[in-house]
Structures are given as structure tokens and as C-alpha cells.
VMD Tcl script that draws the C-alpha trace (Angstrom):
set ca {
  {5.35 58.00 -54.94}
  {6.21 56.98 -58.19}
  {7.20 53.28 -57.08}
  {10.90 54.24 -58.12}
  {13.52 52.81 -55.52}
  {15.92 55.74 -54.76}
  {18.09 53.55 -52.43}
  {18.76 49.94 -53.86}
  {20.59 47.18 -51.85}
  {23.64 45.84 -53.82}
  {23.66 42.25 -52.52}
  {25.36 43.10 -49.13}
  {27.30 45.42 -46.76}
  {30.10 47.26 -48.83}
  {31.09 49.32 -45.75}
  {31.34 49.76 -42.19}
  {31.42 52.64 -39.25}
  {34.09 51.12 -37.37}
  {35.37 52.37 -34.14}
  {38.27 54.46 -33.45}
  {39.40 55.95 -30.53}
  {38.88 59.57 -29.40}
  {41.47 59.40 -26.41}
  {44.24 57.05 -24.74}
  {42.24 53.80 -23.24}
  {43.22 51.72 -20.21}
  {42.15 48.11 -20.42}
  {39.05 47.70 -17.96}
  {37.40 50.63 -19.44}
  {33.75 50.04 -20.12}
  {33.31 51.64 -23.94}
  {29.88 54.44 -23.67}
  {29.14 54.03 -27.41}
  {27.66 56.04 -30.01}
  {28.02 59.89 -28.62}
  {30.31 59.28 -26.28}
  {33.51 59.91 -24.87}
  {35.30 57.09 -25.81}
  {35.03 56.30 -28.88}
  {34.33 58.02 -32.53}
  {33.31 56.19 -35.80}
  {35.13 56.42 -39.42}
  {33.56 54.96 -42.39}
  {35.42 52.27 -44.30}
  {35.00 49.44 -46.82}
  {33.65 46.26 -45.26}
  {36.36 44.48 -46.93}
  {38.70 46.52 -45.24}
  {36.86 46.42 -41.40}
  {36.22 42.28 -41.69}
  {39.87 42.10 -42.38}
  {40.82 43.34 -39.00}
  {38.19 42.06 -36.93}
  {37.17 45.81 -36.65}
  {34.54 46.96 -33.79}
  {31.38 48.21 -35.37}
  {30.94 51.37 -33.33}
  {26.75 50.09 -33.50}
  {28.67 47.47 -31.39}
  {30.85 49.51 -29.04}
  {28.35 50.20 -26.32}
  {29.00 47.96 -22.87}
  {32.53 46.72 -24.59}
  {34.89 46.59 -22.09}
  {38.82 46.79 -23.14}
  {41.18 43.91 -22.85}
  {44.07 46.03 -23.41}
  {45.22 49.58 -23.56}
  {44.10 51.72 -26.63}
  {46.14 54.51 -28.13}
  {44.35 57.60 -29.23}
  {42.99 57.33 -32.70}
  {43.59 53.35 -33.37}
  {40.64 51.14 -34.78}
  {39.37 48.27 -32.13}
  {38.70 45.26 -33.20}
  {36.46 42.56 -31.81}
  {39.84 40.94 -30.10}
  {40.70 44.35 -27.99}
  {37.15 43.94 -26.38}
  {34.88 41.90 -24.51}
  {31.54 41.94 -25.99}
  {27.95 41.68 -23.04}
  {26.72 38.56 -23.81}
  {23.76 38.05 -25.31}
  {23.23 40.95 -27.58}
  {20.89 40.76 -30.22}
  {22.40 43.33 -32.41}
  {25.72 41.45 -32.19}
  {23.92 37.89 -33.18}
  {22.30 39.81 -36.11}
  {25.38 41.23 -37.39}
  {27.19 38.19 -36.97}
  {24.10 36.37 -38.82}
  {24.48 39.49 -41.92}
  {27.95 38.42 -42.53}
  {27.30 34.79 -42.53}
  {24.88 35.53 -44.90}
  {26.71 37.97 -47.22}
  {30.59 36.84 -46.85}
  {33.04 39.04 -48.07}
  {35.84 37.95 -50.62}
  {38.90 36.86 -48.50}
  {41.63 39.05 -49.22}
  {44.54 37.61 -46.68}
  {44.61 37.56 -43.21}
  {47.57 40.94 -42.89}
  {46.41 44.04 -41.11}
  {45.33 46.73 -43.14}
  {48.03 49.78 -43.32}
  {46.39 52.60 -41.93}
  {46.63 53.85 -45.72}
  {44.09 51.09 -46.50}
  {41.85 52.11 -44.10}
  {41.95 56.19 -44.74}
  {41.73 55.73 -48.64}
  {40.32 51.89 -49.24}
  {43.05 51.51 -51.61}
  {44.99 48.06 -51.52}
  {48.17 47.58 -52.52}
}
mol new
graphics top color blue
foreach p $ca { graphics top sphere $p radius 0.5 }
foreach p [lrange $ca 0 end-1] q [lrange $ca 1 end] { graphics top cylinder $p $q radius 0.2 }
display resetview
């Protein structure tokens, strides 16, 4: 109305809904995304998600498991296999091309890291 912006980008992602599981998995299991039973999604910094590969939960959808989840641990894009051909996938992967994140180290985040964002 007034031409003032009330949501302005920053120059990139600065967080992530990464995916978490709601229950025990068995590899094989096909994940039923957004909603589902599967699978819940926590907010967390970018920095802090790109570090360990983690699963969008945008992305969980048609995932199937390589290897056995426990209840409430983040996936990442190596506990998975991805459908091919996504277009959502390319365009995420395209987003962080575009926008790269400072590298930080290649250590898993403590689960403190990933509940509070702090690093240290």
C-alpha cells in the first residue's frame, strides 16, 4: 500500500526447517513428508543445517532411508536416497550455489549447536 517492504531479503538463506525424526526408522522406509508420520521439522541456522548435510524437510517427501534412524535425530542428505529428478531439489541445490555459506569446518554440530545456534 504504501510501497514499504515489510519483509526484506538479507542476501540469502540464514536458516533452514530441517528434518528430524518423529519415531525409530528402518532403512528401506520411504519418508511421507511434510504432515506425516515420519518425519517432523525444527528450525535452525543454515550455517548450522549445510554443516551436516541436513535434509530439508521441503525435501523429505519420496526419500527413502539408507540406514536406520533413531527417534528424534536430524537426517541428512547421506541417510537418504533422494527420487531423481526433482525440481525442488535442483533449485535448492542451485540457491546454495548461488548464496554459499561461510565454511565453518567440516565436524558435526553438537546437538547444543543445533537446539540453540550457538558455536563453541
Amino acid at each position: 500500500m504504501h510501497r514499504d517492504a515489510t519483509v526484506a531479503p538479507i542476501g540469502g538463506p540464514v536458516s533452514e526447517v530441517v528434518t528430524v525424526a518423529k519415531r525409530d526408522l528402518k532403512a528401506g522406509e520411504r519418508l511421507d513428508g511434510v504432515g506425516g508420520f515420519c518425519a517432523y521439522g525444527l528450525i535452525d541456522s543454515a550455517v548450522a543445517a549445510r554443516r551436516i548435510a541436513a535434509l530439508p524437510i521441503g525435501l523429505s517427501e519420496g526419500c527413502v532411508l539408507r540406514r536406520d534412524i533413531a527417534k528424534d535425530e536430524a537426517l541428512s542428505f547421506d541417510d537418504v536416497i533422494s527420487p531423481p529428478g526433482r525440481l525442488a531439489e535442483a533449485l535448492w541445490r542451485e540457491q546454495n550455489t548461488r548464496w554459499p555459506l561461510p565454511t565453518i569446518g567440516s565436524r558435526a554440530a553438537p546437538a547444543r549447536e543445533l537446539q540453540t545456534g550457538e558455536v563453541g
